[in-house]
N, C-alpha and C positions, 0 to 999 in steps of 0.2 A: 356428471359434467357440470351443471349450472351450481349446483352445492360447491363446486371450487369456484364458479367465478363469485358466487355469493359471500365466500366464506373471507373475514375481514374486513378491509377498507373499501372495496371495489360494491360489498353490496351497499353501505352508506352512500357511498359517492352515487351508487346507480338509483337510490331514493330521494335524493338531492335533486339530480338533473330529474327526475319525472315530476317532482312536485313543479319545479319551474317551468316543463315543458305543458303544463295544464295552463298556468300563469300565461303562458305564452300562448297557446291556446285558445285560452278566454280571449286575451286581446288583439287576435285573428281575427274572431267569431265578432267580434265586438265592431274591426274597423271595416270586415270584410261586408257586412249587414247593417252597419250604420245604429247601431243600437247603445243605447244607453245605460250604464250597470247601475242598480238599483242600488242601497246602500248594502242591504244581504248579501248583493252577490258580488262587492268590494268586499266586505268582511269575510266571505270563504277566500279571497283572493288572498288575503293578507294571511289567514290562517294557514291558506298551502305554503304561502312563503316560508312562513313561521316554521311549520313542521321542515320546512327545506331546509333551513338551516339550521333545524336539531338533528337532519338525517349529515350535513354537513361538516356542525362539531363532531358528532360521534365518528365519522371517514378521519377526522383529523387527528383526533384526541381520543383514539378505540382506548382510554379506559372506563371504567362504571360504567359498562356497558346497562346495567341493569336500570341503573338511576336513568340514564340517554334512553332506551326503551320506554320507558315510563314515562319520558315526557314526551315523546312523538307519541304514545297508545293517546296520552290525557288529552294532546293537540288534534289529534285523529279524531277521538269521540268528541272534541268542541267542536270540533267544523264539521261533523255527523250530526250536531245539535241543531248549528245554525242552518245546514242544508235542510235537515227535520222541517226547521221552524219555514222557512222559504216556501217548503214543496207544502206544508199546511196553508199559508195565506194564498198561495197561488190555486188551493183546491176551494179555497172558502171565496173566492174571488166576488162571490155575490154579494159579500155581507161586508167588503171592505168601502172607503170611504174612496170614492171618483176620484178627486183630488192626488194626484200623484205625491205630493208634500215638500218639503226643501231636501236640497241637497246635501251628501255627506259633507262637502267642505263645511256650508254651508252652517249644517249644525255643530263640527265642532268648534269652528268660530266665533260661533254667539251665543253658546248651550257651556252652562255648566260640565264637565266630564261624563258625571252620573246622568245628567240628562238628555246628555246629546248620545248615551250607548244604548238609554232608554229607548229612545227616539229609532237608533237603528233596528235593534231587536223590536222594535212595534211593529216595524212595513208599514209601507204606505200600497198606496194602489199602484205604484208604480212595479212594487215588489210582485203584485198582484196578477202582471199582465204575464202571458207568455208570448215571447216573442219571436221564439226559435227553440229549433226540439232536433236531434235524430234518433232515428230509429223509434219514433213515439217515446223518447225520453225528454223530458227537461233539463236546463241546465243545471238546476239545484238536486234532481233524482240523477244526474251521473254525476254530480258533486258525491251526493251522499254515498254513493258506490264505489267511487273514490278514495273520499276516506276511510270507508271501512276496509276496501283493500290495503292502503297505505298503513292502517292499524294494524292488519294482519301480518303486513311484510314486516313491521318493526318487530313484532314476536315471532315471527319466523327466525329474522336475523338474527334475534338472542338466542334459540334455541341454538340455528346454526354453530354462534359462535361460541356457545358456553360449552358444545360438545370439544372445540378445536385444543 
């Protein structure tokens, strides 16, 4: 039964709307707690989006399916990186600098490209604090569980649809 709602357009569209509803999510968690997204955990945001809308094209444009897999797994395992790199500065918390740092605007406004991406993939200590968790997870460790389900579904839905 879910193998037919999955099978075509409906499962794209249905990985679209859940990357967005994390997006939407975050910024729940964010106005409902009064918290501030560190520059990392703007960069998985943008990357859910991102993947949202390669699970988006592909609902629209089911063909090359394989090529559209491929770039939601490669989008999946970047923001499984960036989550990676997150949930590591947040374990090493002791050894990063007080200093929370500047802001993403911030940096790309007055930072070269390369330096201001440099800047984000460093974390600051702001990256550092946690601030909110459920279930004893982090926001960046259900990021990372996340993506790797998100990776999973996009190769599921090729298998799905290369059998159809």
């Amino acid at each position: 039964m879910l193998n037919k709602i999955l099978i075509g357009r409906t499962g794209y569209f249905i990985g679209f709307v859940g990357c967005f509803a994390l997006v939407g999510l975050a910024l729940w968690i964010q106005t409902k707690f009064g918290l501030e997204p560190c520059p990392l955990c703007i960069s998985q945001r943008i990357v859910f989006m991102s993947l949202g809308v390669l699970f988006l094209v592909a609902a629209l444009v089911p063909k090359c399916l394989k090529f559209q897999s491929l770039f939601q797994v490669l989008a999946a395992l970047g923001g499984a990186g960036v989550a990676i790199r997150h949930w590591w500065i947040q374990a090493h918390k002791e050894e990063m600098i007080a200093d929370c740092g500047v802001g993403f605007d911030y940096m790309f406004e007055n930072f070269p490209l390369q330096k201001a991406l440099t800047l984000v993939f460093k974390g600051t200590g702001d990256c550092a604090a946690i601030d909110w968790t459920f279930l004893g997870l982090t926001i960046p460790q259900m990021s990372l569980i996340a993506f790797i389900g998100f990776g999973a579904y996009a190769v599921y839905l090729l298998k799905l649809n290369s059998k159809k």
